[in-house]
N, C-alpha and C positions, 0 to 999 in steps of 0.2 A: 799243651796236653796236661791235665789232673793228673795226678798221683794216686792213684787206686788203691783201696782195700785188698791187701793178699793175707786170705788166713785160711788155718786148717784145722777140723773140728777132732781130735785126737780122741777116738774112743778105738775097742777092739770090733773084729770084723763080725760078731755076734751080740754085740750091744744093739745096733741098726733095730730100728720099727720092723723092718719091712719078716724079719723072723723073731720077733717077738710072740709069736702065738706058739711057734714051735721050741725056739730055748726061752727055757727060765730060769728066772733071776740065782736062784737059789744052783745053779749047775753054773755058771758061768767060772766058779774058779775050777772047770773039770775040763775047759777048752784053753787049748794053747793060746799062749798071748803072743801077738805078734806084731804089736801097733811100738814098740820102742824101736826095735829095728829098721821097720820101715818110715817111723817118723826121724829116724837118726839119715836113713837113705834122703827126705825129702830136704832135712837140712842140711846135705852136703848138695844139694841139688840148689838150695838157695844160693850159698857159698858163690857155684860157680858162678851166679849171673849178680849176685851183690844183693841180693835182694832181701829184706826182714819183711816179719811177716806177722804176725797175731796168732797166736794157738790157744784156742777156745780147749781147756782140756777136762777131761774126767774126772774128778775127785775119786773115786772109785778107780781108775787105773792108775792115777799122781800117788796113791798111795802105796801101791804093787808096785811100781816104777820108779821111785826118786830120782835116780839117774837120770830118765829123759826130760824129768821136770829140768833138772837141772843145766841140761845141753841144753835146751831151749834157750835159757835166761843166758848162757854163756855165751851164747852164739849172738848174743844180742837182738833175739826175737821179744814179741810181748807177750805175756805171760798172762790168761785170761781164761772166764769159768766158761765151762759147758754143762754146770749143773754135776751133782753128785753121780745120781744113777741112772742117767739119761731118761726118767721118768717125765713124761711131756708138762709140760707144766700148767696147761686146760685139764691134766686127770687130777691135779693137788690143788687144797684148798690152800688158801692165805697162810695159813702158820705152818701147814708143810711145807708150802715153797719158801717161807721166810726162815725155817730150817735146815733147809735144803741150800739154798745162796749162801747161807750165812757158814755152813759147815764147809762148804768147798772154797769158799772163800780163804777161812783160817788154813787149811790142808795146803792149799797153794801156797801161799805168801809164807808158812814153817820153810816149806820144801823147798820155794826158789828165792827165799828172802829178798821180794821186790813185790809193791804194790798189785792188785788186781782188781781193776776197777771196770773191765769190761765182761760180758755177758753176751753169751748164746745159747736161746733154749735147745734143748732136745727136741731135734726134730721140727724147728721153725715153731711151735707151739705158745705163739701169742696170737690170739686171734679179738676179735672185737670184746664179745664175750668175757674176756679175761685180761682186760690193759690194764688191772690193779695192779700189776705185776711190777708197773713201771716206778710206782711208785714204792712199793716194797723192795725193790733194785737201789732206788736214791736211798731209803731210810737206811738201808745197809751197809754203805759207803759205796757203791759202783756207778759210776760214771758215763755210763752208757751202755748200748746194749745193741745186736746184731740179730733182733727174734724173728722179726716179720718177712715172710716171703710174700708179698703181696700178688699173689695169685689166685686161680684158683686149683684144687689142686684134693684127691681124695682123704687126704686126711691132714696137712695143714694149710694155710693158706691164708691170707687177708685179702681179699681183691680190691677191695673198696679203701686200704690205706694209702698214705702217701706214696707213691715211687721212692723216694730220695730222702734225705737224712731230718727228721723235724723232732720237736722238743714236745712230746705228751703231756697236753695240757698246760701248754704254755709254761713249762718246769724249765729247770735248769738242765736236766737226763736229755741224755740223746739218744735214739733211736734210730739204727741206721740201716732202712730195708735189705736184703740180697736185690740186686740188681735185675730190671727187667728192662723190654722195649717196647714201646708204645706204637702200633702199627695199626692202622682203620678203627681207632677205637678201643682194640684189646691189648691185652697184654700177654708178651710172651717171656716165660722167663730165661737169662743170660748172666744169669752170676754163679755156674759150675754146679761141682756135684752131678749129678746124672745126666744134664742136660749137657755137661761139657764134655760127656764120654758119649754120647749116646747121636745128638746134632754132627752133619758134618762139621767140620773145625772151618771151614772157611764161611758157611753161616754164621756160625757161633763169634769167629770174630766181628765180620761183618755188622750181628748186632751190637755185640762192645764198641764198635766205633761210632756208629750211631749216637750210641748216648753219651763216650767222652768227647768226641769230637763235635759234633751237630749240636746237640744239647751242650757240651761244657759242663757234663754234670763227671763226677766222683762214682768210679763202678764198685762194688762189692762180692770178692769174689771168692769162695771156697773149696777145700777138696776135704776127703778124708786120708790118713793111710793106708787104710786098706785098697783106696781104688789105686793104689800102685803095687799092689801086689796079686798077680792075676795066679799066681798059684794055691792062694790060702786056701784051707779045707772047705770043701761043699758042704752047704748043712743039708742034711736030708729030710724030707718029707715039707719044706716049702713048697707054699703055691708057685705056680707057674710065675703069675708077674713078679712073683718077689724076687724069684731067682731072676728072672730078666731085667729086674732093675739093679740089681744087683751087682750079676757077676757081667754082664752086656759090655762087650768093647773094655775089657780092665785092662789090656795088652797095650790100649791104644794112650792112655794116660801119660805116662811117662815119659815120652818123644811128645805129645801135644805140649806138655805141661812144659818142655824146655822151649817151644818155642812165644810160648804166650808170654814166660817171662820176657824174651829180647822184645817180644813187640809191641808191649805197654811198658807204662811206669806202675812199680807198686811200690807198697810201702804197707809200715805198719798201721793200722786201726789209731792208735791212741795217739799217732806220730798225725795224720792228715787231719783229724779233726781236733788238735791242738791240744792235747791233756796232756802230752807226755811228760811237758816242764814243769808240769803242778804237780804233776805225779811221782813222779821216778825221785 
């Protein structure tokens, strides 16, 4: 059995795309913050099952938050950007996203004093269109990166990328998709986030097994904290799907989520594809 990607994308429950037309940038410090708590709840949830894990986190909250930067690195998770202000990174050209990696980068590595060499866009936001990215990621000092959902999908997506972990352009950088399953041809996605609250869970594992077991391939898997917290504030005047992707089955999270860990192996990002001894 592989050793699997367990990470968690640490932003607040009003950063999300899916209401970004309704809050804006400039109001977000007028919403409570509630992502330390519950990412404090999901590393006590680690704890019980032994499991570390990868926390893709906000420069924008690392800085509001020290503290949780901090639990993270203490608890012996890995420590890893999610981009400043979760701005997608297909909307920034080249020197803002090289400003944008490079500033969250530094804000991490003050705050948990330990390297940060992995990357997750906001929002899966590497699409064909924009794989300069990977390269501005190496020149920065990051070591890999978790962007592409290789799907397809209304607003991110790569379909036509690899499945599974390859080196862009034959580089040293690694690139390690969210996980999917290959069924008559298409592809269905199975590496969390909405699909894991939303599928029933014995589909959903069903496809996990498929690709570590059948395959022998490495799954990649994510949550956020808010989807463990099914009381957070409703934002008002969202479209209908946004709120359905959103707020959809968040009750059922946190019981899934204990059993997923006993039924695979995971592990940190930087621990299974081999950086952590050059790193740390």
């Amino acid at each position: 059995m592989p050793v699997n990607g367990m990470s968690v994308d640490v932003e607040e429950h009003f950063h999300v795309q899916a209401f970004s037309d309704v809050i804006h940038r400039d109001s977000w410090q007028d919403h409570p913050r509630r992502a330390a708590d519950n990412t404090a709840r999901i590393l006590d949830i680690f704890a019980q099952h032994s499991v570390q894990a990868t926390f893709f986190v906000l420069g924008w909250l690392a800085e509001r938050e020290p503290g949780m930067v901090k639990a993270i690195v203490a608890a012996g998770h890995e420590l890893a950007s999610h981009g400043f202000d979760h701005t997608p990174a297909f909307h920034q050209s080249p020197a803002e996203f090289r400003a944008d990696i490079s500033r969250t980068k530094a804000v991490l590595e003050d705050l948990g004093g330990v390297p940060v060499t992995g990357y997750r866009a906001p929002s899966f936001s590497v699409r064909k269109e924009n794989e300069w990215v990977f390269g501005e990621l190496s020149e920065a000092g990051y070591a890999y990166s978790s962007s592409i959902f290789p799907v397809r999908h209304d607003f991110y997506g790569w379909p036509e990328a690899p499945r599974f972990t390859f080196r862009p352009a034959d580089s040293d950088f690694l690139e390690c998709p969210l996980t999917t399953v290959e069924l008559g041809g298409s592809r269905y996605p199975c590496g969390g986030g909405g699909y894991f609250r939303i599928f029933p869970y014995s589909l959903f594992t069903w496809a996990l097994r498929r690709v570590t077991e059948r395959e022998s391939r490495q799954a990649f898997f994510y949550l956020h904290p808010w989807e463990i917290d099914p009381d957070q504030p409703r934002v008002r005047g969202a479209r209908l799907k946004s709120r359905l992707r959103h707020y959809l089955s968040l009750r059922r999270v946190e019981g899934r989520l204990h059993r997923l860990l006993d039924e695979f192996n995971w592990g940190r990002y930087d621990e299974i594809l081999g950086l952590r001894a050059a790193t740390s």
